[in-house]
N, C-alpha and C positions, 0 to 999 in steps of 0.2 A: 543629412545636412544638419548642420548648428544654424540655430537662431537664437536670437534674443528676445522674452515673453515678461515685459516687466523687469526689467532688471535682472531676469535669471534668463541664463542659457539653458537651451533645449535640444533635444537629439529630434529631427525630423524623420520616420520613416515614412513613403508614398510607393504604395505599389496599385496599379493600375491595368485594367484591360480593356477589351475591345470587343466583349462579347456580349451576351442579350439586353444587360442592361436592367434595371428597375427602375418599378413605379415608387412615387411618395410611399404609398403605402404596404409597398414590399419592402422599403427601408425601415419604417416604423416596427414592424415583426420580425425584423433581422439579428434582431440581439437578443432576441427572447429566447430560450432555451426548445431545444429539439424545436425547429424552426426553421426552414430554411425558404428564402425568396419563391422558387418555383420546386411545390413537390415532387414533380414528376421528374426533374433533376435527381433525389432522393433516390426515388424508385430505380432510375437508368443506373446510378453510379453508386449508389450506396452513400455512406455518412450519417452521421447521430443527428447535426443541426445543431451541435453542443461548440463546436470549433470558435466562433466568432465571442459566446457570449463568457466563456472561459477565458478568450484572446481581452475581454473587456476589462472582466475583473483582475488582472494580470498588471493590465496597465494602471487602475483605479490604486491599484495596491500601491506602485511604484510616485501616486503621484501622476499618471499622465490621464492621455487620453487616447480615442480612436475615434476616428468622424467616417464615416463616408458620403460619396457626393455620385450620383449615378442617372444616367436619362436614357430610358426604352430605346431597344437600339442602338446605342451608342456608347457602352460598356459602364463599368464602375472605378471607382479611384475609393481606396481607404487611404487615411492617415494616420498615423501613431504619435502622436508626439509626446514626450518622456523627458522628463527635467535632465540633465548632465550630471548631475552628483545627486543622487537618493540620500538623503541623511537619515538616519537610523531611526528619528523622531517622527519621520511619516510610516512607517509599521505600527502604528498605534495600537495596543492594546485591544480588545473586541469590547467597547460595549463601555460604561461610566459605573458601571456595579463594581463595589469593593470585593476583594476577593473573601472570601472563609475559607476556618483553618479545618482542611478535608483529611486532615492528617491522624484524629480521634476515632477509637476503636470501631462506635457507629457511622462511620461514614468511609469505613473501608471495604474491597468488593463493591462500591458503587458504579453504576453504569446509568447513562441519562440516555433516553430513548427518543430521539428528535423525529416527530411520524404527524404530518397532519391527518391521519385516521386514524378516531378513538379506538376504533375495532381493533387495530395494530397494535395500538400502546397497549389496549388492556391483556391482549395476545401474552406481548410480550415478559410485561409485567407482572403475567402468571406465571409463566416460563419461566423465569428468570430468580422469580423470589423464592420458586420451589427447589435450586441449585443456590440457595444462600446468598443471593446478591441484594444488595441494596437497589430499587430500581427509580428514579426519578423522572420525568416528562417533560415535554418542551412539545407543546402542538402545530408552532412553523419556527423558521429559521431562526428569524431574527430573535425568539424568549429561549432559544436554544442555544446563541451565542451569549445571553444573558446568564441563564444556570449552566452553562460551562464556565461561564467566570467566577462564579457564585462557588460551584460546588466543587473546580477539579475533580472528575473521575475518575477512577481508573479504568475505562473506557465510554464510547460513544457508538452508539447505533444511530447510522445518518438515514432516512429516505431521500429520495432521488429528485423525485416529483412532488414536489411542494408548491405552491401559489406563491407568490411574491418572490421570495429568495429557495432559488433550488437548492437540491445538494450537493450540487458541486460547487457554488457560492460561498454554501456554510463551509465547508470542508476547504476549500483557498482561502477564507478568513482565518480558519481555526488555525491550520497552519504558517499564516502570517503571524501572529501573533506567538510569539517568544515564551510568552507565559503558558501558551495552550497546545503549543505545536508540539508536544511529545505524549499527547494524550491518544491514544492509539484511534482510529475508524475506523468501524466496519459500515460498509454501504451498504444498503438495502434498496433492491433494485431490480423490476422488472424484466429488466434484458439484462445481457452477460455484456457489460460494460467495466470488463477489470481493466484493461489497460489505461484507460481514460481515469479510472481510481486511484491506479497504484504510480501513473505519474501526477497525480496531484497528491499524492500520498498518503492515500489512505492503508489502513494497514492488512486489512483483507475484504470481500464482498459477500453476501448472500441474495441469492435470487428468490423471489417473490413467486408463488407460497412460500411461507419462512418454513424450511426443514429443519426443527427442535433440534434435534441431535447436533447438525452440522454448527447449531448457532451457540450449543451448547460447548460443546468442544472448541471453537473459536474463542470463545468470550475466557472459557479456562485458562486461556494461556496470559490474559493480562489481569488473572485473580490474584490478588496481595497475597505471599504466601507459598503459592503455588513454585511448583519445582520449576526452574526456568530451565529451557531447553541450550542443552550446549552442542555446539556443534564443531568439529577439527576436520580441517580445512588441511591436506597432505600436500603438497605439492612444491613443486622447486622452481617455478616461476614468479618470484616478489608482485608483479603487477598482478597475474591474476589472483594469487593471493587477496592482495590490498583491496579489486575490485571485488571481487566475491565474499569481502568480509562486511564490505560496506552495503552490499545488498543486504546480508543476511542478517547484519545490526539493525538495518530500519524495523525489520518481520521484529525486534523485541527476542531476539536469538543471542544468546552469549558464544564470541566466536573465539578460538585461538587456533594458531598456525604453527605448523610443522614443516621444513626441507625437506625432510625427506623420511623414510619411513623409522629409521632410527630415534630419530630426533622425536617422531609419533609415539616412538614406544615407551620413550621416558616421560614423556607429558601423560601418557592413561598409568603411568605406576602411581601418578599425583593424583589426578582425576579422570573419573567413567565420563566421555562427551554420551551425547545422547543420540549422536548422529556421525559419521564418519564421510568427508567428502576426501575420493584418495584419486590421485595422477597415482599413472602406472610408471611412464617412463622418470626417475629420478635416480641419480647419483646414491652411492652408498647402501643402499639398500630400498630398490623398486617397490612397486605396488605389491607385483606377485607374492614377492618374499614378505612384504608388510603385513600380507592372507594371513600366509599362511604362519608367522608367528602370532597374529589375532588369534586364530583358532585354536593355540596349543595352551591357552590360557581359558579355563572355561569361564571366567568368571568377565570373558570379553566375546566371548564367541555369541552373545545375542545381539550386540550393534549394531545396526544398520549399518550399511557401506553403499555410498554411491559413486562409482566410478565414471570420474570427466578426467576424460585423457583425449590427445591429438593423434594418439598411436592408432593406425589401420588395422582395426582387432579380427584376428585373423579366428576359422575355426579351432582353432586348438587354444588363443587365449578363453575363447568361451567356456572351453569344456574344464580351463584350469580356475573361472570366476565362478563356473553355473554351480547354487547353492551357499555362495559364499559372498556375493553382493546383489541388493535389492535392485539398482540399475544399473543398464552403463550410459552416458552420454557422452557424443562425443563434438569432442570440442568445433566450432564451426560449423558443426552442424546443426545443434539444439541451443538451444539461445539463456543467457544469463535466467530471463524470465521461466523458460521451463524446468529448469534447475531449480529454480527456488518455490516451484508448484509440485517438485515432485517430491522435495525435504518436507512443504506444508503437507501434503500427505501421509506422510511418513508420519512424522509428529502426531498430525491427528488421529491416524489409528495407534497412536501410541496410547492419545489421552482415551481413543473408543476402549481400549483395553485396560485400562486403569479402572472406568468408569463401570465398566462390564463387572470387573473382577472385586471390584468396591464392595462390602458389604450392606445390603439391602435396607433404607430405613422400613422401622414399622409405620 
């Protein structure tokens, strides 16, 4: 519904039930982060207890709100209410700190470490300076949305579990924020909470012990300098095209697109991708035949190839791929997201082989 709140219209949402109901004081803890009214709900159905206090900052960002009103027994009723026009001047910047120019030779490779445990940061910030990075700290959210205004990184390690402002708070601020939302995240996080990350946009996670290597290989790919991952996208479908380019732009992946397998072969005589996504079935020259002019060329025959196609891949397309592409997925079946878990793979033991084959400092 529309109302009128002071002179401005309002978008009203009420959704409402009829089930157990809470107390005052299970409304009080309802917004708090991993939280939820009755644990033992948790335990029977599952959920993080993250839903409601993300749903908060959501609306805060836009300008609204979300109330709810509930009595034992007699179910609960939330509200949303959300101004009718968002004007661009309520995304406000993070924080009243002037920006610095992060752009000078010493403050490139910079990564700010957002960790209310000193044990973490200092973890880290051995880790990280022994791989040439600049490493900066921020002990809870709120002096970490400050030195992210401060410093511009070129990337952020978030923790999850912080006192006051979580991290998923910080990470939906950073990303409201215009000036700060292309600064990549990686979440640092106790349990395997990617999806809940990577739609609030972070840009990859690591689980809690921090494993070096993985955190190390991760952070490479947003190092100033560093070879940027390309990736050619084969396929004669313009939308999935368009969709799968746009996923693999957020990962910080440079993408470009090919019809069909021809059109493929003229784009690698310009440029080597670092990753090849190829449909079998297209026009003018298929997947199959795309193989196998890859292979006649040696100086392409180490690419990775992963094939997403709809086609019913029968024994014999196997026997004409096996050795010649790293997967197959197939369309409808394997979902956008594990597509793009299985190129971050790919990539990684791309950089574990660089990093391996690197000569050794003294």
């Amino acid at each position: 519904a529309r109302q009128q709140d002071a002179g401005e219209e309002i978008v009203v949402f009420k959704v409402s039930d009829t089930g157990i109901g809470m107390t005052g004081e299970q409304m009080e803890r309802l917004f708090q982060p991993f939280t939820q009214a009755d644990a033992s709900i948790s335990r029977q159905f599952g959920g993080t207890g993250l839903g409601l206090t993300i749903t908060r900052r959501f609306c805060e960002i836009m300008g609204g709100s979300i109330e709810v009103q509930s009595e034992p027994g007699r179910g609960s009723a939330f509200t949303i209410r959300l101004p009718a026009q968002v004007a661009p001047a309520r995304l406000q910047p993070v924080g009243g700190v002037e920006p610095s120019d992060s752009t000078s030779p010493e403050m490139a490779n910079t990564v700010l470490v957002i960790d209310d445990d000193p044990a973490v940061r200092d973890l880290m910030k051995r880790f990280l300076v022994k791989e040439g990075f600049r490493v900066e700290t921020a002990p809870d959210g709120e002096e970490g949305l400050k030195r992210a205004k401060q410093l511009r990184p070129d990337a952020i390690t978030l923790d999850v579990m912080m006192p006051k402002m979580d991290g998923w708070e910080v990470l939906v601020a950073l990303k409201a924020d215009p000036e700060l939302a292309d600064i990549p995240v990686v979440m640092l996080t106790v349990a395997d909470n990617r999806n809940i990350g990577f739609a609030l946009g972070a840009a990859d996670y690591i689980t809690k012990p921090i494993d070096r290597e993985r955190l190390i290989r991760i952070l490479g790919r947003f190092r100033r300098g560093a070879d940027s991952f390309a990736v050619l996208i084969v396929d004669d479908d313009r939308s999935m095209r368009e969709v799968t380019r746009r996923v693999l732009e957020k990962e910080g992946w440079v993408v470009s697109e090919a019809e069909n397998g021809r059109v493929a072969l003229d784009l690698l005589n310009e440029s080597r991708p670092s990753l090849i996504i190829l449909d079998l079935i297209m026009p003018e020259m298929d997947g199959f035949e795309f193989i196998e002019e890859l292979h006649m060329r040696p100086e392409w025959r180490s690419i990775p190839v992963v094939v997403s196609t709809a086609k019913d891949i029968t024994r014999e397309d196997h026997e004409r791929l096996q050795g010649y592409v790293e997967k197959i997925l197939e369309k409808g079946v394997h979902s956008l997201d594990e597509m793009v878990e299985e190129v971050r793979d790919l990539m990684e033991s791309s950089v574990r082989r660089k990093i391996e084959s690197a000569p050794k400092r003294g």
